[in-house]
N, C-alpha and C positions, 0 to 999 in steps of 0.2 A: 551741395554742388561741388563736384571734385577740381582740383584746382586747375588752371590752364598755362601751361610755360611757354613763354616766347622761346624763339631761336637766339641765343648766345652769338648771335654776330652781330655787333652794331652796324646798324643801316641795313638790316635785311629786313624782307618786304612779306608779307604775311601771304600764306599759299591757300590754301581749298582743301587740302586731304590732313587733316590733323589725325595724331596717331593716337589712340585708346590705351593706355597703361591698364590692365589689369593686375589684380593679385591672384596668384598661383594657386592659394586654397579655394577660396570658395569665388573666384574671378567678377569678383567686386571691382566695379571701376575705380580707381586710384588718383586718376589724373589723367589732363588729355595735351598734347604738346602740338604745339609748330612742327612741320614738317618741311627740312630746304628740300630746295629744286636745285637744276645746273646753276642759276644765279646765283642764289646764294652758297656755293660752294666756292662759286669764282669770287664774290664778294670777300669770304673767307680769307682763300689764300691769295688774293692781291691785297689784302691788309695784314698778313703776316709775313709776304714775301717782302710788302715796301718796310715793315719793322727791323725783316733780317739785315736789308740792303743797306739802310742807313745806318751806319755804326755809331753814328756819333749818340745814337738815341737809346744803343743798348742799355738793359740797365746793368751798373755795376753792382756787381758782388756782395757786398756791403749792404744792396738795399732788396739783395734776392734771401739774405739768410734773414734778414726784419721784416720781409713778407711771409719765408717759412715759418718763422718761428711765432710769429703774432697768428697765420693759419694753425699753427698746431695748439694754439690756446685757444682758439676759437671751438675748434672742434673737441678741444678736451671739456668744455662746457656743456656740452652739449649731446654726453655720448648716450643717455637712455633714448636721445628725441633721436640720432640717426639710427641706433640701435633697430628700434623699432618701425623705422622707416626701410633703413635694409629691409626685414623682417618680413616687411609687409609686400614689397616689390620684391623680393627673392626669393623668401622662401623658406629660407635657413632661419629656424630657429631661433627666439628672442636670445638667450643664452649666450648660445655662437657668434649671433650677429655684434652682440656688445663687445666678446670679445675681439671681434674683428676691428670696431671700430678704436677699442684700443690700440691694434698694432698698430693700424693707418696713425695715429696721433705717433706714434715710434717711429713710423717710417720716415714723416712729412720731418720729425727731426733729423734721421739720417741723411736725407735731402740735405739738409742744412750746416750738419757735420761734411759732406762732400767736401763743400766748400772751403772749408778750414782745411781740409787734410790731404785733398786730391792735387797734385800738380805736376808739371811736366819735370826732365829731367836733363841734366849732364851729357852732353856727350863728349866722351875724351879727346882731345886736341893733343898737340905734339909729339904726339909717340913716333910720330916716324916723319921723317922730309918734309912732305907733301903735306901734313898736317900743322908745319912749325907758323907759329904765330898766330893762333886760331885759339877762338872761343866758340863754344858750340853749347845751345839749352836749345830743349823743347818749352813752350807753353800751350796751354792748352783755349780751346775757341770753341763757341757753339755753330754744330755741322748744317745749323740750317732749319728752313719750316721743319717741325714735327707733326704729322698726321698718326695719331695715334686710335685704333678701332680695337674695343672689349667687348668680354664674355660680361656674363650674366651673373656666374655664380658668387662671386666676392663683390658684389655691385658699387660698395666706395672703397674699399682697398684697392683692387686691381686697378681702379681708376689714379690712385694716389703712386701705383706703381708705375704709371707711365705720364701723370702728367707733374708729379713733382721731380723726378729728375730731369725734365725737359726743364720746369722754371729754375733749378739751381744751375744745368748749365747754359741757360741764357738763350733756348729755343723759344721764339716762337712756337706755339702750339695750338692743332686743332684737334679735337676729340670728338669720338663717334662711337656714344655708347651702343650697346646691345638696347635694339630694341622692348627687349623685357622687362630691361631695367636703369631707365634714363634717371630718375628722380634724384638715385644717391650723386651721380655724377653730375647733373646741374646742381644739385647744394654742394658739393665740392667746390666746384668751379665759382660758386657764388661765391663761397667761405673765401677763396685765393681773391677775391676784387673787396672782398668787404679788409680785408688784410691787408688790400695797398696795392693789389696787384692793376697796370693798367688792363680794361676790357678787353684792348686788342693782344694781350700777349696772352690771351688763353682763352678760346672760343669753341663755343659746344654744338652742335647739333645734332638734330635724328633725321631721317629719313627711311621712305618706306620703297625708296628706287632702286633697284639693285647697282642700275646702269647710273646714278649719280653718285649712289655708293665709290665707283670703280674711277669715276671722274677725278674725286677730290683724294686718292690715293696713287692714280698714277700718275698725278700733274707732273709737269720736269722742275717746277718749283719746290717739291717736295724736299728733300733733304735725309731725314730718315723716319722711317715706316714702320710701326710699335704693333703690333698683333695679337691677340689672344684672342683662342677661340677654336673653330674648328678647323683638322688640318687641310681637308679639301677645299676650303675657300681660303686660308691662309698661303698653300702650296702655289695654286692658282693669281692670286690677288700679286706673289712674289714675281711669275713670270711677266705679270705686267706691268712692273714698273719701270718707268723711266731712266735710261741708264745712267748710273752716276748714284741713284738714291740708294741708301744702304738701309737697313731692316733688320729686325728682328723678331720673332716668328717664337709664339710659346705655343704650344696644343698639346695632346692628352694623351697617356700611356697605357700601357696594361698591367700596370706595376705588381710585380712579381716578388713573394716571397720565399725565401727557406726557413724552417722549423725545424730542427735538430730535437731528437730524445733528450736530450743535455739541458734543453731550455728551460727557464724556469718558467714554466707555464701559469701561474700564479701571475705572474708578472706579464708577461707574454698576450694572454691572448683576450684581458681586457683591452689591448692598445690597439689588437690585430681588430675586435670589434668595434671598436671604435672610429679606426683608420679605414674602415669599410661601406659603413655606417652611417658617418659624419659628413653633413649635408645632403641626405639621401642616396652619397656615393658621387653625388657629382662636385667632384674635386678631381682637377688633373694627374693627381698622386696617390688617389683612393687606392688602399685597400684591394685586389681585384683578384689573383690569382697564390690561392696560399700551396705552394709545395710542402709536404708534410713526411716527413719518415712516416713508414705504416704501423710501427709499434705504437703510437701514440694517436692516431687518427683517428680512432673511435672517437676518444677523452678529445680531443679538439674539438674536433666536427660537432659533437654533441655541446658541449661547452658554448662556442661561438653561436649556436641557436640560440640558447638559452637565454645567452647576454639580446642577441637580437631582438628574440619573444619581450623579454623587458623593458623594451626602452618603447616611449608613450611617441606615439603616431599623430599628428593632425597639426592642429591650431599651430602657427610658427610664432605668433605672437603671444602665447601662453605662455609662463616660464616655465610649466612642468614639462612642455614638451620637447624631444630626444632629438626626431626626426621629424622632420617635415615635406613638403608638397615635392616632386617635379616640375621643373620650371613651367610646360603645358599638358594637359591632360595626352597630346598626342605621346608623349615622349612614356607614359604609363603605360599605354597601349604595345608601345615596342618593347618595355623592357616584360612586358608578360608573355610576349609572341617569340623573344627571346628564350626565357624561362623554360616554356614549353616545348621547345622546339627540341632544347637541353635535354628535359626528364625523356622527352620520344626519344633520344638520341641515346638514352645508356644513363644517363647522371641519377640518382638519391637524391629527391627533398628532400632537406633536415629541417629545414623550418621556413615559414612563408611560402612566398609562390602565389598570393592574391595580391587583387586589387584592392585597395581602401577606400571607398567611395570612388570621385571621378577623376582627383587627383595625385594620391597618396599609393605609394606601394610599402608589403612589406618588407620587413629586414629579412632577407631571403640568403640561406644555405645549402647551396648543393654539394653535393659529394662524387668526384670523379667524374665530373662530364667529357661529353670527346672533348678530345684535341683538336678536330675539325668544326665543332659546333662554335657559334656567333662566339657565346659566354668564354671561348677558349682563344679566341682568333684578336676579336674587336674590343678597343675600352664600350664597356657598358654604363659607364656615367648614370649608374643607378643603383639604389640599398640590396648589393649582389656581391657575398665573398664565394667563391670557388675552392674547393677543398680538393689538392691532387696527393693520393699518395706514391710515395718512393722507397726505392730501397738501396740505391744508388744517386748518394749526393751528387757526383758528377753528370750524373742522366736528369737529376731535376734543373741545374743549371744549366744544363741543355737544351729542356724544353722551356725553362725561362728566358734563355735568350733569341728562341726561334721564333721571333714575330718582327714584323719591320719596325716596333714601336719601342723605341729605348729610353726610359726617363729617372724617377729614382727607384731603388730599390732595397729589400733589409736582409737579414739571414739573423734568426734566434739563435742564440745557441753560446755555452759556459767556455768552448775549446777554443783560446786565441787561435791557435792554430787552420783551425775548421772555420773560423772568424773572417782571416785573410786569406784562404785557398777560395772562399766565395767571395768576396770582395774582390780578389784580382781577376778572378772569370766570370764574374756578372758584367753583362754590357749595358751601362747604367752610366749616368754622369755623376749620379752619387749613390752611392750603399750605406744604408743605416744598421746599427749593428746593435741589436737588439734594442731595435725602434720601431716606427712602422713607418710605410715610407714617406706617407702625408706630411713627415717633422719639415718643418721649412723657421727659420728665421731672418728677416729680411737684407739681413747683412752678405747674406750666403750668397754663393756664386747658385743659378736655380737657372737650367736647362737640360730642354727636348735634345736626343740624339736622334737620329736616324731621319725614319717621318714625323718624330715627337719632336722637332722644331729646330728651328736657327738661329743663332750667336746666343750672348749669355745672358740671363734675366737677375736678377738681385739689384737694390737700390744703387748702390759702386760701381753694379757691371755697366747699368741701363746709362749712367750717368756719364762715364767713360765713353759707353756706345755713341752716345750723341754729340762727342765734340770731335774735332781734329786736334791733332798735336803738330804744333806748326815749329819746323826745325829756324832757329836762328843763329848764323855761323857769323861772326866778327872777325876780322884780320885788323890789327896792328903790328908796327915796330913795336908796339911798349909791353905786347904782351911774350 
């Protein structure tokens, strides 16, 4: 019997439409959860709006880093059992998911490092008349309810990115996982109360309502609005919120590389297979569009199959395997109607281009598809690298920057020189320089430009995002 999870709000009241977790491979039921309604959304945030309101109950500092810090022992206990619980609700491979679950124990520290390190500042008094006798600091306050709604693919890290920098800087917080994948983000949320955390300062629910969805993110209670996911309901969800709430908005690229003759290819294009690859492509910074000099694009293109052909397909829970499932069997179906549409359009399979059973695709290679086709236009969040050649660096950084989606990006290649001429003309908010783009460490500043999202993601930024800096000016004679 697969297990049954209540709703993460105290005093919420049990509904009729519980929601079916399956797993992505062979959609085995997993687990079945509580479903809120409008009540329980308002349940929600009037027990996080009256925690915000009463200051005298925040908690202090002191007992937010011995909640982080007892969370991040909890979870480092215990990382083959979420390992494989990712695994099993997402998708991603046992391998990957462990190491996911490592960084989240890394993060839920730097949560906790904030705390020690982050504070407001100085601002200079008497330099002129008007300022003589004056002390002036910032300190820093938590902005209010947080409502925070995730993607699917990093099922307890992404959750750990939006709902521990809320608890270090002393938000309230509600979370609303992606329905594909609620289990890792209720044992999160569990781990933070079994650590000390009270129940009301972090509550979880799903729902299957779009219109309750929209409820409990525009409230005017809200405060600020944590996003990940896709950008047409993120773009959207932003126009309606309540004026005053502030947000931050992550969603998906079409991350663009250059390949230079210079490169070391050895080096180079297990990373570019990899960063393509890895999680079946659905990663916001995958891999997607390799620009290539044409002297060397055979030897790529050829190469990069190869590594693809290699890597073992299926089981996410097996440890030999590479690659695993597509969140749902629909999403299979587009990235092959995709594919196809590509090779009619002009593009060379180099390798894949089927289905794997009803969930799985392969590590798929094309070579030169249009520029007007889906695969050249739109993120394909699927095991899809794109191979363009050029013969003008400057015309590839052309067409790498010609799409409304700006997020990271790399250029291979040995010439400093050629290093920073495409690092200052790529429209990216970062350039990896013989990396692939996917590198992220959680300290980093990690943000969409354009329609690839709003304000700045990394545990620092998120942390920052969510408080005010509140100016205090003193006047004395004494000073």
């Amino acid at each position: 019997m697969p297990p049954h999870f209540e709703l993460l709000v105290p005093g919420a009241q049990r509904t009729r439409n519980p929601l079916k977790v399956t797993a992505p491979f062979d959609q085995k039921v997993l687990a079945t959860f509580e479903t809120g309604d409008s009540e329980t959304v308002e349940r929600a945030l009037k027990t996080a709006d009256k925690l915000f309101q009463n200051r005298t109950n925040w908690l202090p500092k002191y007992r937010r880093i011995e909640i982080l810090e007892k969370t991040a022992q909890i979870i480092s206990g215990r990382i083959d059992e979420l390992a494989a619980q990712a695994a099993h609700e997402g998708g991603k491979p046992f391998s990957d998911s462990r190491v996911e679950i490592i960084r989240a124990i890394d993060g839920v520290k730097n949560c906790a490092e904030c705390l020690r390190s982050e504070s407001g500042t100085e601002i200079p008094m008497g330099i002129n008349p008007a300022s003589e006798n004056r002390i002036a600091f910032t300190t820093l306050e938590p902005i209010g309810v947080v409502v925070a709604v995730s993607a699917f693919n990093h099922p307890f890290n992404l959750i750990v990115h939006q709902v521990g920098p809320a608890i270090a800087s002393g938000c309230p917080v509600i979370v609303k996982p992606s329905q594909d994948t609620p289990i890792s983000c209720y044992t999160f949320v569990s781990i933070l109360r079994e650590a000390g955390l009270p129940d009301e300062w972090c509550q979880a629910l799903v729902t299957n309502d779009r219109a309750v969805s929209s409820k409990l993110v525009t409230d005017a209670r809200v405060g600020f609005f944590s996003f990940i996911g896709s950008a047409t309901v993120g773009w959207k969800l932003r126009s309606q919120l309540a004026p005053g709430t502030r947000c931050g908005l992550e969603h998906g690229g079409v991350a663009p590389v250059i390949l230079e003759p210079d490169a070391d290819l050895d080096d180079a294009l297990p990373l570019l297979a990899k960063g393509g690859f890895y999680h079946a492509g659905q990663v916001c910074v995958s891999v997607q569009r390799i620009f290539c000099h044409q002297s060397i694009i055979e030897k790529v293109g050829h190469k990069i199959a190869t590594l693809g052909k290699s890597m073992s397909v299926g089981d996410p829970t097996l440890p030999s395997t590479d690659i695993g499932p597509l969140i749902r069997t629909s999403e299979v179906d587009r990235i092959h109607d995709w594919v196809s549409e590509a090779i009619e359009q002009g593009a060379t399979l180099l390798s894949g281009g089927e289905k794997i059973a009803v969930s799985c695709y392969s590590p798929t290679v094309l070579l030169n598809p249009s520029q007007q086709s889906k695969v050249s236009q739109l993120e394909v969040f699927g095991p899809l690298v794109c191979i363009y050649s050029y013969t003008d660096i400057d015309h590839a950084i052309e067409l790498a920057n010609d799409l409304p989606f700006a997020f990271q990006a790399s250029v291979f290649t040995n010439n400093l020189n050629t290093a920073l001429h495409v690092t200052k003309n790529l429209k990216a908010s970062a350039v990896m320089v013989n990396d692939f783009t996917a590198f992220r460490v959680d300290w980093m500043p990690f943000a969409g430009l354009k329609q690839s999202g709003l304000g700045v993601g990394g545990i620092p930024y998120t942390f920052r995002e969510m408080q005010i800096e509140k100016l205090s000016v003193i006047r004395s004679k004494n000073l």
